[in-house]
LOVO-936430 format. One record per atom (N, C-alpha, C, CB): residue in three letters; chain; atom name; y, x, z; residue number from 0. Coordinates in nm, 4 decimals. Glycine has a CB too. Layout:
! residues N
type	mol	atom	py	px	pz	seq
ALA	A	CA	Y	X	Z	NUM
...
END
This chain:
! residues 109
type	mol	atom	py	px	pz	seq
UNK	A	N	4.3877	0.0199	-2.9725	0
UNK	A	CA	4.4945	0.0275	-3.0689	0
UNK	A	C	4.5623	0.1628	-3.0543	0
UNK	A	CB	4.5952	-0.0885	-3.0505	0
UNK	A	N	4.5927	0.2545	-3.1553	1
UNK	A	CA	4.6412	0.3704	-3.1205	1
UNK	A	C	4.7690	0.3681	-3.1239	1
UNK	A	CB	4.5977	0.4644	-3.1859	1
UNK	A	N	4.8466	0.4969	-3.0337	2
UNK	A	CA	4.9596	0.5053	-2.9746	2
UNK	A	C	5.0613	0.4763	-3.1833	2
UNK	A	CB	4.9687	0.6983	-2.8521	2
UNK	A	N	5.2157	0.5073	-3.1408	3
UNK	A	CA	5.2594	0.5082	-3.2539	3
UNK	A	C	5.3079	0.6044	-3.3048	3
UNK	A	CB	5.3211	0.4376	-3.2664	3
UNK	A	N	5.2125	0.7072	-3.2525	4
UNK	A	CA	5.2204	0.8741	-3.3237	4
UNK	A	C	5.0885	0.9085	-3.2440	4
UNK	A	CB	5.3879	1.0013	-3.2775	4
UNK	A	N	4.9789	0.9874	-3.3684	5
UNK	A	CA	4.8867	0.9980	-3.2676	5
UNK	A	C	4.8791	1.1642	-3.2033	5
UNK	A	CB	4.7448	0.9442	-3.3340	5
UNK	A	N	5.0028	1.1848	-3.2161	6
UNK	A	CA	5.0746	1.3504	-3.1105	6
UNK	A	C	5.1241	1.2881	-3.0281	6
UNK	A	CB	5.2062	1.4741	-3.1688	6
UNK	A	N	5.1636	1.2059	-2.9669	7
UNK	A	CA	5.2851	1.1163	-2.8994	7
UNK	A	C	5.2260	1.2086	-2.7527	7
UNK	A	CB	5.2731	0.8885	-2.9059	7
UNK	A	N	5.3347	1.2797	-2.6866	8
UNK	A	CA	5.2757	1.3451	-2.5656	8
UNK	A	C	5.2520	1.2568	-2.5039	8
UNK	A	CB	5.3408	1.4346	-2.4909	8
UNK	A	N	5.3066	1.1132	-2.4775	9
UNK	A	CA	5.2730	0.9983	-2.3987	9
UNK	A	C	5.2442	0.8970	-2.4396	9
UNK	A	CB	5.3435	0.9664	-2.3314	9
UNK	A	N	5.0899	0.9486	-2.5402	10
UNK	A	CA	5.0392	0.8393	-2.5904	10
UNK	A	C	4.9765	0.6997	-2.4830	10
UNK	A	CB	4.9349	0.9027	-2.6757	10
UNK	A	N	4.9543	0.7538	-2.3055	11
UNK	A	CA	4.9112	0.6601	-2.2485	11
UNK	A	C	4.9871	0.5136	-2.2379	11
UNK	A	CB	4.8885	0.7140	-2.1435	11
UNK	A	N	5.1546	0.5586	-2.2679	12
UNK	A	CA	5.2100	0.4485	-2.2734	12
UNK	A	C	5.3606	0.4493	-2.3638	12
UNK	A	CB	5.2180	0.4100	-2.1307	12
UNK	A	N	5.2551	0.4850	-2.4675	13
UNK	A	CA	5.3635	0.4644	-2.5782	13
UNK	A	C	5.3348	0.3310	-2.6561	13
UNK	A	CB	5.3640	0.5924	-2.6867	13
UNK	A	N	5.4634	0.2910	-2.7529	14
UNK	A	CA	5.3729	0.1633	-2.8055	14
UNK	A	C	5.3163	0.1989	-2.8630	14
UNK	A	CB	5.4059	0.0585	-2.8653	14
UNK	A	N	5.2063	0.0782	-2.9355	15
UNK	A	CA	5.1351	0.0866	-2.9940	15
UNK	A	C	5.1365	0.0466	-3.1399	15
UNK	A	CB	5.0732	0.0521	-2.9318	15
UNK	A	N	5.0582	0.0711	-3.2308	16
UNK	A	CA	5.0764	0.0520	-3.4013	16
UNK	A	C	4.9803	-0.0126	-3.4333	16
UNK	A	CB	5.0781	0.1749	-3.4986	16
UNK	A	N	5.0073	-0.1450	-3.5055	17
UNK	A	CA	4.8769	-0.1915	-3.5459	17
UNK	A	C	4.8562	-0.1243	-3.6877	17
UNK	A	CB	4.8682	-0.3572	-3.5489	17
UNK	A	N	4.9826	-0.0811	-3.7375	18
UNK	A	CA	4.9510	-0.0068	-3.8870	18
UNK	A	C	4.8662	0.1126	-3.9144	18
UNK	A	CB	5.0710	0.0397	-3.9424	18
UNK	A	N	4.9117	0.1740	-3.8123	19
UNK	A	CA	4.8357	0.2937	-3.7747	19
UNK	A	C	4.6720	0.2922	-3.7761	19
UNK	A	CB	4.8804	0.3261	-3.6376	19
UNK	A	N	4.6186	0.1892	-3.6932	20
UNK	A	CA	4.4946	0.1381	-3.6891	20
UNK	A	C	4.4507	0.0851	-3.8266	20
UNK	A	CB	4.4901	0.0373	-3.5872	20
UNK	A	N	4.4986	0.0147	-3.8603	21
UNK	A	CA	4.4495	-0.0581	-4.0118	21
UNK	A	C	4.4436	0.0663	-4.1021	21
UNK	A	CB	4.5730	-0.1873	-4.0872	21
UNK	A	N	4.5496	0.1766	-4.0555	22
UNK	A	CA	4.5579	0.2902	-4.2012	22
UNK	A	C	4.3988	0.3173	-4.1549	22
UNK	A	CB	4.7022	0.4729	-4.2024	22
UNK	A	N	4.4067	0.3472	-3.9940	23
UNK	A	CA	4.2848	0.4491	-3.9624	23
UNK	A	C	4.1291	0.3656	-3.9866	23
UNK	A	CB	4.3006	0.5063	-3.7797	23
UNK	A	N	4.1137	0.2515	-3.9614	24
UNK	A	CA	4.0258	0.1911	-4.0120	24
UNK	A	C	3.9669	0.2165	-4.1577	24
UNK	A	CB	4.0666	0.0858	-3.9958	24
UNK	A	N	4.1126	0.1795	-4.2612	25
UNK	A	CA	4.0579	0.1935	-4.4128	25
UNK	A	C	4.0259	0.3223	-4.3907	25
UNK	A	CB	4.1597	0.1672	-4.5493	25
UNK	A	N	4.0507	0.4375	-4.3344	26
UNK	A	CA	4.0274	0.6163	-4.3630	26
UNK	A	C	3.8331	0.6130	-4.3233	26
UNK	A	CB	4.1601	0.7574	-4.1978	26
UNK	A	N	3.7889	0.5145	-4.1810	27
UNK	A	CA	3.6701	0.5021	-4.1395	27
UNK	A	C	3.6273	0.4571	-4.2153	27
UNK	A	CB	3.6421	0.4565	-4.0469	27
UNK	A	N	3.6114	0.3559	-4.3121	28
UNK	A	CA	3.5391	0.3116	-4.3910	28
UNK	A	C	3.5324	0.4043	-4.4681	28
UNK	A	CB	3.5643	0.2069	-4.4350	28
UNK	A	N	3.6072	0.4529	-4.5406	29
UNK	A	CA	3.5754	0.5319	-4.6585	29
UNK	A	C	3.5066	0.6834	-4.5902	29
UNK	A	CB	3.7301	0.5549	-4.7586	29
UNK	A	N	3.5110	0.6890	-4.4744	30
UNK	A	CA	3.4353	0.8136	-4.4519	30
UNK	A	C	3.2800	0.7792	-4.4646	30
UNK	A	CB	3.4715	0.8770	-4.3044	30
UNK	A	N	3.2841	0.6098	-4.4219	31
UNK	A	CA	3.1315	0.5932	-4.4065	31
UNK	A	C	3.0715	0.5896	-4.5111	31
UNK	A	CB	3.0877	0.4874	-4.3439	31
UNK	A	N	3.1285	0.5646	-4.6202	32
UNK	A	CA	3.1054	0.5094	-4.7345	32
UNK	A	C	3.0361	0.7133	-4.8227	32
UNK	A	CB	3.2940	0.4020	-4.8015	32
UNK	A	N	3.1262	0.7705	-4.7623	33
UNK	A	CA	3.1146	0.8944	-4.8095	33
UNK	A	C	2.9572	0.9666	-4.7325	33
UNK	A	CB	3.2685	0.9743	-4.7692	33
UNK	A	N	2.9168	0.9410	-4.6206	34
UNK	A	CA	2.8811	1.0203	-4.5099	34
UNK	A	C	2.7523	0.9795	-4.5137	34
UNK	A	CB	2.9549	1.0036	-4.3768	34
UNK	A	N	2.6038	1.0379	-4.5151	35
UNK	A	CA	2.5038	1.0056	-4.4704	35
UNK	A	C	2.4583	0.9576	-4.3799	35
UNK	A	CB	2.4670	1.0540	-4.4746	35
UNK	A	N	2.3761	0.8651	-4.3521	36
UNK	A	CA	2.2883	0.8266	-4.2410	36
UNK	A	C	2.3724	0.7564	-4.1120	36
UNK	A	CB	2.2095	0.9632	-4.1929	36
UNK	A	N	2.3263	0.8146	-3.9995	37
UNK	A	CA	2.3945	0.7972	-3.8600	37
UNK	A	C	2.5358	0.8290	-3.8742	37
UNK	A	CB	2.3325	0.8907	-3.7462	37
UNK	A	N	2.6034	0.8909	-3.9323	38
UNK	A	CA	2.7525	0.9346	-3.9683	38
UNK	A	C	2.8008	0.8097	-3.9693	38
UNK	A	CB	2.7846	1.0176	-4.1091	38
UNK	A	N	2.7730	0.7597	-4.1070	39
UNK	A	CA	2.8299	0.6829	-4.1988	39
UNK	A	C	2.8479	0.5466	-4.0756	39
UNK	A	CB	2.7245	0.6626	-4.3546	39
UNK	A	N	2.6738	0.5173	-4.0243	40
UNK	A	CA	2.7320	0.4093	-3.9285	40
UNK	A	C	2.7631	0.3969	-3.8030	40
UNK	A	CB	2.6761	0.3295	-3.9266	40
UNK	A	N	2.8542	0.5303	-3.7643	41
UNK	A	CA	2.9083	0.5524	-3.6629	41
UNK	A	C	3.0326	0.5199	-3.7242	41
UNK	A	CB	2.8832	0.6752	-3.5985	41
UNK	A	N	3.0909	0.6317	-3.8104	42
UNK	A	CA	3.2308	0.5409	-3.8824	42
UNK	A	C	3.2671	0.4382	-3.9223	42
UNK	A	CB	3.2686	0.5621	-3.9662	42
UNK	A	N	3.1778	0.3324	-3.9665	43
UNK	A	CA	3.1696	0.1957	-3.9655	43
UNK	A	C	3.1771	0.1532	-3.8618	43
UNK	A	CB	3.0786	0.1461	-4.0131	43
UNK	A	N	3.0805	0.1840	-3.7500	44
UNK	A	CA	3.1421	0.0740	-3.6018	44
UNK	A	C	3.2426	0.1068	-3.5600	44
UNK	A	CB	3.0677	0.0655	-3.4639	44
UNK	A	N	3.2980	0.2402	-3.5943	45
UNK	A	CA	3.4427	0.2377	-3.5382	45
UNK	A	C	3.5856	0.1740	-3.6426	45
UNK	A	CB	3.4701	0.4054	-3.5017	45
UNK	A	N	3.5566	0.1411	-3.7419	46
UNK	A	CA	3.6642	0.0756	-3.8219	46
UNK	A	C	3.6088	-0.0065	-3.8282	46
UNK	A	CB	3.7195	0.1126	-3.9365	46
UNK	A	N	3.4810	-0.1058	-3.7504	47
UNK	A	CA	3.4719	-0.2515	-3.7204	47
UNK	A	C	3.5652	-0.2631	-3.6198	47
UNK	A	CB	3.3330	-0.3064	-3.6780	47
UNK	A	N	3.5183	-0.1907	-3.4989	48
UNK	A	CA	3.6026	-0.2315	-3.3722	48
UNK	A	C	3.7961	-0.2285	-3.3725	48
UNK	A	CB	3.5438	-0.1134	-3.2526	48
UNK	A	N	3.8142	-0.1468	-3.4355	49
UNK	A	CA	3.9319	-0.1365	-3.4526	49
UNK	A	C	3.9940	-0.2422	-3.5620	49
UNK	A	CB	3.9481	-0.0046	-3.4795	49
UNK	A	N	3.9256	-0.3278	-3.6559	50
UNK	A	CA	3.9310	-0.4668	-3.7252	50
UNK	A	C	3.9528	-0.5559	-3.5981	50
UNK	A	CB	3.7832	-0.5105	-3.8185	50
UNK	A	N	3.8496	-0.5372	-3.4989	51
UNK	A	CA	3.8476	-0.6632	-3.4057	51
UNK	A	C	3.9441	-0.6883	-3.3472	51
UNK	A	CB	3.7650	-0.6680	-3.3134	51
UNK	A	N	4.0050	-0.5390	-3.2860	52
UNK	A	CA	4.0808	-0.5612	-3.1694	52
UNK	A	C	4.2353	-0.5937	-3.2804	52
UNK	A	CB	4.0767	-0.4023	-3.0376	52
UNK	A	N	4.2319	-0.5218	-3.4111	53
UNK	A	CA	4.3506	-0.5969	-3.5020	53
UNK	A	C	4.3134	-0.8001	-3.5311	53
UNK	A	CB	4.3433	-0.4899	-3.6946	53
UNK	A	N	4.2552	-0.7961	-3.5051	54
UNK	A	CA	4.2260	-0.9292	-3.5302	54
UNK	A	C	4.2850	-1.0430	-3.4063	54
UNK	A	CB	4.0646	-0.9308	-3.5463	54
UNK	A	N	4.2345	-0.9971	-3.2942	55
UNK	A	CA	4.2139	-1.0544	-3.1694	55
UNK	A	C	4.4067	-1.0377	-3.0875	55
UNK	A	CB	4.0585	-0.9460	-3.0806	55
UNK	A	N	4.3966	-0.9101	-3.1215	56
UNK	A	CA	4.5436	-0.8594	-3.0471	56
UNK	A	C	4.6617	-0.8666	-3.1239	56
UNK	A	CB	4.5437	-0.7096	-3.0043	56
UNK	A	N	4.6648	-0.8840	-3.2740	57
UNK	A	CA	4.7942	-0.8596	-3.3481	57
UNK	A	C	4.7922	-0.9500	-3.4742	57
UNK	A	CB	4.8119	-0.7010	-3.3899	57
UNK	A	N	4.6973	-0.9821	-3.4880	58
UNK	A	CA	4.7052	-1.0613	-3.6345	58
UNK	A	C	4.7896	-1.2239	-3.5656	58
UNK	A	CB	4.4936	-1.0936	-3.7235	58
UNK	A	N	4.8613	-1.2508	-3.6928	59
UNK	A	CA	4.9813	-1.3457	-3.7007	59
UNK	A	C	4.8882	-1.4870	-3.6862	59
UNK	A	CB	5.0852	-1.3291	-3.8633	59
UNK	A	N	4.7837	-1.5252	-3.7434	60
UNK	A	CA	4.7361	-1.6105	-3.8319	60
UNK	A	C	4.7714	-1.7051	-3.9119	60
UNK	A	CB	4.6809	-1.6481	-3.7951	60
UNK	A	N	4.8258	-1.8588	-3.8768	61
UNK	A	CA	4.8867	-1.9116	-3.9344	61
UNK	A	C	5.0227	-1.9831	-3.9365	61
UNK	A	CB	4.8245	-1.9479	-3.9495	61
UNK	A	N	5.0839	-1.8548	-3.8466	62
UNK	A	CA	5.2194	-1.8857	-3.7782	62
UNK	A	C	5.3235	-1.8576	-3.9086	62
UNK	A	CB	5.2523	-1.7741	-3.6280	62
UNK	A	N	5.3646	-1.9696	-3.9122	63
UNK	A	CA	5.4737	-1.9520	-4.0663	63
UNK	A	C	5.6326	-1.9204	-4.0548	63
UNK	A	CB	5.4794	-2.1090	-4.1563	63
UNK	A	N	5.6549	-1.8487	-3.8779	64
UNK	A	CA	5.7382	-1.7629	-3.8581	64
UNK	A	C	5.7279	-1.6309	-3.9100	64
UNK	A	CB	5.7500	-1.7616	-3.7496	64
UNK	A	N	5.6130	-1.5697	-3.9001	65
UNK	A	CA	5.5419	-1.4097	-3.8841	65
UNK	A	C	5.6063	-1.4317	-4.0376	65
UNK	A	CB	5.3255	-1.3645	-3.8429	65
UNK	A	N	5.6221	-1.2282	-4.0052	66
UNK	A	CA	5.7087	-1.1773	-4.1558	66
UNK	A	C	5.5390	-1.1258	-4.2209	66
UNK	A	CB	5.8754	-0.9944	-4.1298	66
UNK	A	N	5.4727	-1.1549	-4.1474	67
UNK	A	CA	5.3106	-1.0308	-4.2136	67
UNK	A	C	5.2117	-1.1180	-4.1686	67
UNK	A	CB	5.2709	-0.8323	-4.1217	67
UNK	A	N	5.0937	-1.0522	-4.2114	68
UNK	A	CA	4.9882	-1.0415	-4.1169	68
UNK	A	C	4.9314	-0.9978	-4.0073	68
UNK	A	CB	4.9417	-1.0230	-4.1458	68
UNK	A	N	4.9885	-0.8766	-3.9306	69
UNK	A	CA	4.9670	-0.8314	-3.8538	69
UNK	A	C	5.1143	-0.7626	-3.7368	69
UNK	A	CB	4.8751	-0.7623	-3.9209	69
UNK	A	N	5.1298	-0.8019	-3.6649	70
UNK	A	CA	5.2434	-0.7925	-3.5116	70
UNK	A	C	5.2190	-0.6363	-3.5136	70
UNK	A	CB	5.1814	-0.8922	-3.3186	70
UNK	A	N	5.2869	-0.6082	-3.4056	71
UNK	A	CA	5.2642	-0.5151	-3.2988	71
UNK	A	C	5.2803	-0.3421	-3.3693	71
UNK	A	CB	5.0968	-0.5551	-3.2315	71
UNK	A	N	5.3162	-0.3582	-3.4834	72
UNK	A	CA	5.3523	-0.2349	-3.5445	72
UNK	A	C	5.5129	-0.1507	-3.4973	72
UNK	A	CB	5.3498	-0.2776	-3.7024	72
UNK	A	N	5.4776	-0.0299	-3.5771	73
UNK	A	CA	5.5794	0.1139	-3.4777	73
UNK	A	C	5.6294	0.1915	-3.5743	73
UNK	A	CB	5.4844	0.2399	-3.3649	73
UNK	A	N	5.7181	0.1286	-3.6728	74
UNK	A	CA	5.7856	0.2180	-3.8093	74
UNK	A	C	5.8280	0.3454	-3.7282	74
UNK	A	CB	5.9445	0.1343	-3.9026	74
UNK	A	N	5.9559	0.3600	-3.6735	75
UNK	A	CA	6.0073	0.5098	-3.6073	75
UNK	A	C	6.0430	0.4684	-3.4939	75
UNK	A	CB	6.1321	0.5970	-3.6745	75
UNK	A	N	5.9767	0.5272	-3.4159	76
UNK	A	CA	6.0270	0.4641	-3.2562	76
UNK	A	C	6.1409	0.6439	-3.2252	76
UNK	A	CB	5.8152	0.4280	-3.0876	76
UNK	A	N	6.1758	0.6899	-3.2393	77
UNK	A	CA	6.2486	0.8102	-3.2888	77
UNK	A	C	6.3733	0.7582	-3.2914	77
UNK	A	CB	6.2057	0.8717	-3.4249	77
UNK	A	N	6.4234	0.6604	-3.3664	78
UNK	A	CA	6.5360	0.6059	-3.4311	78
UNK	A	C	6.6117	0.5011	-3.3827	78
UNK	A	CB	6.5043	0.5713	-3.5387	78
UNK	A	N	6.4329	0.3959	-3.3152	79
UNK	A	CA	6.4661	0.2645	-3.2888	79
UNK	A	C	6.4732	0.1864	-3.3915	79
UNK	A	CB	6.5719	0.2530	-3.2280	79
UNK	A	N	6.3832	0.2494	-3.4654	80
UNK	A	CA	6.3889	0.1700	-3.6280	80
UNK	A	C	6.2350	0.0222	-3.6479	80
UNK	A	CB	6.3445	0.3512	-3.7857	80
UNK	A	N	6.2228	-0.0447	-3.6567	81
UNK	A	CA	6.0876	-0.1020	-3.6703	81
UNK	A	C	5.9907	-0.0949	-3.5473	81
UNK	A	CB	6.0227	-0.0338	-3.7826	81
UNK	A	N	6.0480	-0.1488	-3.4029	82
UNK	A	CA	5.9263	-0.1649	-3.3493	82
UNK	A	C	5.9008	-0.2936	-3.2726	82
UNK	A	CB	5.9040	-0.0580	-3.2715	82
UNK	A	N	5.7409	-0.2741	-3.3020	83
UNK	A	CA	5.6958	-0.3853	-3.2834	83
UNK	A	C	5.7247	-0.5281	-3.3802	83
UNK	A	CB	5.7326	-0.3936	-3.1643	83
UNK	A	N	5.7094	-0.4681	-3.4845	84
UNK	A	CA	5.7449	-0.5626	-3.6115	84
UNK	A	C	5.5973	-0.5948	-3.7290	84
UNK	A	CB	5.8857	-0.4653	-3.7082	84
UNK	A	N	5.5891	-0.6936	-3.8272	85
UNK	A	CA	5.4998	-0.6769	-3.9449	85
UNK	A	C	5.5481	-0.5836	-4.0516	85
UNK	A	CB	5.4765	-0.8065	-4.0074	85
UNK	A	N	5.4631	-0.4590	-4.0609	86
UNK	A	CA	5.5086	-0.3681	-4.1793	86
UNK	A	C	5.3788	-0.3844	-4.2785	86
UNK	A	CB	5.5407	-0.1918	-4.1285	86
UNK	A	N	5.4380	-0.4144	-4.4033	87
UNK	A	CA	5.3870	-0.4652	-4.4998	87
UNK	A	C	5.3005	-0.3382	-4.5307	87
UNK	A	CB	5.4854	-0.5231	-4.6011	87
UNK	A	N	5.2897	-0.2399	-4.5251	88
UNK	A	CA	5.1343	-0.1266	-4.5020	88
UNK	A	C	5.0167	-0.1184	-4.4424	88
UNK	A	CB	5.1478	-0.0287	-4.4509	88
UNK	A	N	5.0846	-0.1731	-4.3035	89
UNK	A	CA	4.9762	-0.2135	-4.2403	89
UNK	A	C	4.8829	-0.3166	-4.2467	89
UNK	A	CB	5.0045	-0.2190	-4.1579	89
UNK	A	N	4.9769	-0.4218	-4.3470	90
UNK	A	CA	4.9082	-0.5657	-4.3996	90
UNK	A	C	4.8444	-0.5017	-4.5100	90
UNK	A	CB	5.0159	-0.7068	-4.4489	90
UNK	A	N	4.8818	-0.4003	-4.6029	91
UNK	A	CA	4.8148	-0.3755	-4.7181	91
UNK	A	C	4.6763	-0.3220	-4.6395	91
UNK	A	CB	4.8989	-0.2668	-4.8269	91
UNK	A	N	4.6889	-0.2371	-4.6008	92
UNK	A	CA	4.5752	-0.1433	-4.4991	92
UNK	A	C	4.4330	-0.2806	-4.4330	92
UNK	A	CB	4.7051	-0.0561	-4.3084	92
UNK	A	N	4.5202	-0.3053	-4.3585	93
UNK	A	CA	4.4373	-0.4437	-4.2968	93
UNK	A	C	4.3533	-0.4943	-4.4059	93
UNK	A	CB	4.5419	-0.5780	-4.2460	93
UNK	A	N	4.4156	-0.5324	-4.4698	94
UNK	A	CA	4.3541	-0.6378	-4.6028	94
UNK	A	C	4.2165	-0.5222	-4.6928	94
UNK	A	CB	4.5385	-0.6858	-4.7557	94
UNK	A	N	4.2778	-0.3985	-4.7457	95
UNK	A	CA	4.1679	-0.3159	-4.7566	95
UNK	A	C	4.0634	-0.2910	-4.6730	95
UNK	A	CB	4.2038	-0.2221	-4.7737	95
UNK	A	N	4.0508	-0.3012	-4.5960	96
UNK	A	CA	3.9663	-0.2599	-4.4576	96
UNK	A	C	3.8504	-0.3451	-4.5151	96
UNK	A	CB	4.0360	-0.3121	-4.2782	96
UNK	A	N	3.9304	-0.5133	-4.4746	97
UNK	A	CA	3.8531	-0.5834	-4.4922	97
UNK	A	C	3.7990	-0.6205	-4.5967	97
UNK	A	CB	3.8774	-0.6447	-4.4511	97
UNK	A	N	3.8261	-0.5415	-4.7136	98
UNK	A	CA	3.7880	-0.6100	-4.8528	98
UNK	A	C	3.6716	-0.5211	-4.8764	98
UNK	A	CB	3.9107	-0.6078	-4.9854	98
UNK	A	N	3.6797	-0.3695	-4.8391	99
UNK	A	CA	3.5831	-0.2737	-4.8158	99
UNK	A	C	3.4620	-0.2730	-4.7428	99
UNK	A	CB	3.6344	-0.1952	-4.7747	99
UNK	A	N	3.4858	-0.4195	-4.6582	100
UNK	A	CA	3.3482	-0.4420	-4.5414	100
UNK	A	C	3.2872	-0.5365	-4.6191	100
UNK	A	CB	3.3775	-0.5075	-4.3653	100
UNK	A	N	3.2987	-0.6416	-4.6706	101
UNK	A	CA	3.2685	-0.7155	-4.7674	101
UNK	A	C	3.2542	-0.7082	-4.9169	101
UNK	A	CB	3.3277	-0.7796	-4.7489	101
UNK	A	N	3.2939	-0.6025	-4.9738	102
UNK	A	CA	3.2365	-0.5400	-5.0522	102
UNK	A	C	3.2996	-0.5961	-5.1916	102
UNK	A	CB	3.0934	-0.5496	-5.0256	102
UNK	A	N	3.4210	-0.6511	-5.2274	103
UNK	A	CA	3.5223	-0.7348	-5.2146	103
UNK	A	C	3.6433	-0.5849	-5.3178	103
UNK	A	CB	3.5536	-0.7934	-5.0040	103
UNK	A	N	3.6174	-0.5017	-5.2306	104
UNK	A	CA	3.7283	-0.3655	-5.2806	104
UNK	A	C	3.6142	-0.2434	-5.2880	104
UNK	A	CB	3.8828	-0.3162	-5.1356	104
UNK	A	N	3.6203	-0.1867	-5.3587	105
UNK	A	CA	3.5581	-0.0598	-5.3596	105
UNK	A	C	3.6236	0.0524	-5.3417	105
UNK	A	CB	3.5011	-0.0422	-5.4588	105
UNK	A	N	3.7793	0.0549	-5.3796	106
UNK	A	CA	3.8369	0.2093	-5.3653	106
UNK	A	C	4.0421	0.1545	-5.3845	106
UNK	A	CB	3.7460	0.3501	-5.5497	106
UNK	A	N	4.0923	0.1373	-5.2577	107
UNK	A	CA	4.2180	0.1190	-5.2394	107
UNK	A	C	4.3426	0.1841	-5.3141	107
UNK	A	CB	4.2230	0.1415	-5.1277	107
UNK	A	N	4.3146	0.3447	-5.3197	108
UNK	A	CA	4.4251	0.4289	-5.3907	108
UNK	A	C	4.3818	0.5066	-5.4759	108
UNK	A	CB	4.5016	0.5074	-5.3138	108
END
């Protein structure tokens, strides 16, 4: 899961973003989608794995507390604004990812 800036000088233990990941996932898919050959499914296993570990580590499922789909997100840790909350981007993001692996979405923005 990547830090919640990916400059963060202390990304080893900064929090972490699940939005961030879901953005960076949908960005992997569409590279693969763009990219020939071995490229393409190198960028695919890496915006699989990064689905999984959003899946396994942060997704809400059917908890009808959760404000989202997905926990563990990092609006401005700068401020103290949004952390560790569901930000509805990262649910949009998430949801593209997966609509793009299944074939479901073809082109998000």
């Amino acid at each position: 899961m990547p830090a919640w800036d990916f400059r963060a000088p202390d990304a080893a233990v900064a929090p972490r973003d699940s939005s961030a990941g879901a953005i960076a996932a949908t960005g992997l898919l569409e590279l693969a989608r763009l990219l020939p050959g071995k490229a393409s499914a190198e960028y695919e296993a890496a915006a699989r794995q990064l689905l999984q570990a959003l899946s396994e580590r942060c997704a809400t499922g059917e908890a009808p507390s959760e404000d989202g789909l997905l926990r563990h997100a990092t609006g401005d840790l700068p401020k103290g604004k949004d952390i560790d909350v569901s930000l509805i981007y990262g649910d949009y993001y998430f949801l593209a990812a997966l609509g793009k692996l299944n074939g479901t979405l073809k082109l998000v923005w």
